[in-house]
C-alpha positions in Angstrom: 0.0 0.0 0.0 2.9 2.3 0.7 6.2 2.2 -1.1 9.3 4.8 -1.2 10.8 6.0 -4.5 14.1 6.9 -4.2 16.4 9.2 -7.2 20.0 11.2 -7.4 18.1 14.3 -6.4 14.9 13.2 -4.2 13.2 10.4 -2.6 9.3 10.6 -2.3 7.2 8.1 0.0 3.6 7.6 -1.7 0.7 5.5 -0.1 -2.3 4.3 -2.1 -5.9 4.2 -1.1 -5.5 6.7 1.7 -8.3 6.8 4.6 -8.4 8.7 7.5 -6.6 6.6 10.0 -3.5 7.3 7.6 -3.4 11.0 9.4 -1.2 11.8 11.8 2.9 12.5 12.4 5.1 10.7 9.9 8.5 10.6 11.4 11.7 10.3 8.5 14.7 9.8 10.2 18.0 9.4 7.6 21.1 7.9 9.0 24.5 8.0 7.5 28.2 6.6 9.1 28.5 9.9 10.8 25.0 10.4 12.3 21.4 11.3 12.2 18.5 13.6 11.6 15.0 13.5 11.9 12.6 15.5 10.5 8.9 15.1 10.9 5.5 16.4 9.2 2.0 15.9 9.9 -0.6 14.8 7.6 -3.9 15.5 7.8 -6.7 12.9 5.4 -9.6 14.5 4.6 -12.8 12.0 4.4 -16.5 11.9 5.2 -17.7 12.5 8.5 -18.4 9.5 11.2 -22.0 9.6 12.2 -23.2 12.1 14.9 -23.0 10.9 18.5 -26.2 9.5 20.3 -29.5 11.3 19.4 -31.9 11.3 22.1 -35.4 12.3 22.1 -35.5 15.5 24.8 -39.1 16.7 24.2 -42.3 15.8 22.4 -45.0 17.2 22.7 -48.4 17.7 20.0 -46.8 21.4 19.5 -43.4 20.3 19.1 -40.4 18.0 19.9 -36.5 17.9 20.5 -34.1 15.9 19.6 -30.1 16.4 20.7 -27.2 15.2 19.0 -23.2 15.3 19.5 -20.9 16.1 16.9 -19.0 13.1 15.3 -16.2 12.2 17.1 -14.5 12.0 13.6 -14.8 14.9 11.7 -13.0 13.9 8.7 -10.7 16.6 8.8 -13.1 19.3 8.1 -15.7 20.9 10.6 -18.8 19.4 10.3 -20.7 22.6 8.8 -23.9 21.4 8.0 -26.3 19.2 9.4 -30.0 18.0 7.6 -32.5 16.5 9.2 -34.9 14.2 7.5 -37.9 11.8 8.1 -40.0 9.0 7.0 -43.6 8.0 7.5 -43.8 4.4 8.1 -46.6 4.5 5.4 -44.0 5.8 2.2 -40.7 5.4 1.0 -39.2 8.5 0.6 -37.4 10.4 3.5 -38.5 14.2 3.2 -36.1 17.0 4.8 -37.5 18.7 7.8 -34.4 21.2 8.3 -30.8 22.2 7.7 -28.6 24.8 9.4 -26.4 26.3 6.6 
């Protein structure tokens, strides 16, 4: 998945089908008979959001109702920005949107 490509004048490290968990500090250290150095460079993957944490019911009433939400623990690099809210009558098959907050 990963492989390093090295020339006279550079050396480039290149990893294929890149996800999120591939984020994070990538250490190169180059060693020669005299000594060492490191240098080191963090990555950041962006992907989709994880889902939102646990939704709970707060309120419901025949006026109105509320429901809560946390934020995905995995953003997916980005802040989330946007959330829609949709439902579903049991009775059909199409989900109809009820809110967003652009």
């Amino acid at each position: 998945r990963a492989e390093v490509e090295n020339t006279e004048f550079s050396s480039q490290l290149a990893i294929y089908n890149t996800n999120r968990y591939d984020a994070g500090r990538y250490d190169l250290i180059l060693k020669n008979a005299v000594g060492e150095k490191t240098a080191s460079v963090n990555v950041k993957v962006f992907d989709t959001p994880g889902p939102p944490g646990p939704i709970a019911i707060k309120e419901v009433s025949k006026d109105h109702m509320v429901i809560t939400w946390t934020p995905p623990t995995v953003d997916g690099g980005s802040a989330v920005s946007n959330y829609i809210v949709e439902k579903r009558d049991e009775s059909r098959r199409t989900w109809t949107t009820v809110t967003t907050n652009n």
